[in-house]
C-alpha positions in Angstrom: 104.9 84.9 65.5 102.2 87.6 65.7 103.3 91.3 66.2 102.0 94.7 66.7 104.2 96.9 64.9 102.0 98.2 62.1 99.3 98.8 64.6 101.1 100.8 66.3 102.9 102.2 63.5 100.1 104.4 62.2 98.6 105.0 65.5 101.9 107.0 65.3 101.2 108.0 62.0 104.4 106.9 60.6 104.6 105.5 57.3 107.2 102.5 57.0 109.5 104.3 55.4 109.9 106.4 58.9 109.9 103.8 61.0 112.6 102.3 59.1 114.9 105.1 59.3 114.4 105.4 62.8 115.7 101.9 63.3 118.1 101.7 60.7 116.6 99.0 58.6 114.9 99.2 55.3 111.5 100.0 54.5 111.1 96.3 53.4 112.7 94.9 56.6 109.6 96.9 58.4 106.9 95.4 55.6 108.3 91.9 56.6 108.0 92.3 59.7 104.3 93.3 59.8 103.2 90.8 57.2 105.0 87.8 59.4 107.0 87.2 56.8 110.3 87.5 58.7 111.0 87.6 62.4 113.6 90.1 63.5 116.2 89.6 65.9 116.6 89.9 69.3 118.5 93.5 68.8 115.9 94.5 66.1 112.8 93.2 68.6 114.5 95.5 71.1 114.8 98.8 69.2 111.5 98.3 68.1 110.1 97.8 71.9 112.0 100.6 73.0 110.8 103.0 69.8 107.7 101.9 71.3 107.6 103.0 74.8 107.4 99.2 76.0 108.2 95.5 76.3 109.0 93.2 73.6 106.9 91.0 74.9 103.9 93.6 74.3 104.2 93.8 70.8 105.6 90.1 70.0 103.7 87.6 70.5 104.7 83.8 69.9 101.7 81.2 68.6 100.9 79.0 70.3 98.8 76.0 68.6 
């Protein structure tokens, strides 16, 4: 699954380490996420959307091969 969240991470100009707290994760949990290395769950996809201003849909995006 694709994602937007470091994009628009630093169009924030948060580091991961903000973002993070802001959620209530750790820093890593954030770095997995961007890298595709780990796919959070529904909660976590929520807060994240919402942080965001918009849909989870916006910023998750399933492949499709």
């Amino acid at each position: 699954m694709r994602n937007d969240v470091r994009e628009r991470r630093t169009a924030r100009g948060l580091a991961q380490a903000e973002l993070a707290r802001e959620l209530a994760v750790s820093r890593q949990t954030i770095n997995s996420i961007e890298t595709g290395r780990y796919t959070p769950s529904l909660p976590l996809a929520i807060a994240i959307a919402r942080f965001f201003g918009t849909a989870v849909e916006e910023i998750f995006h399933a492949d499709h091969d």
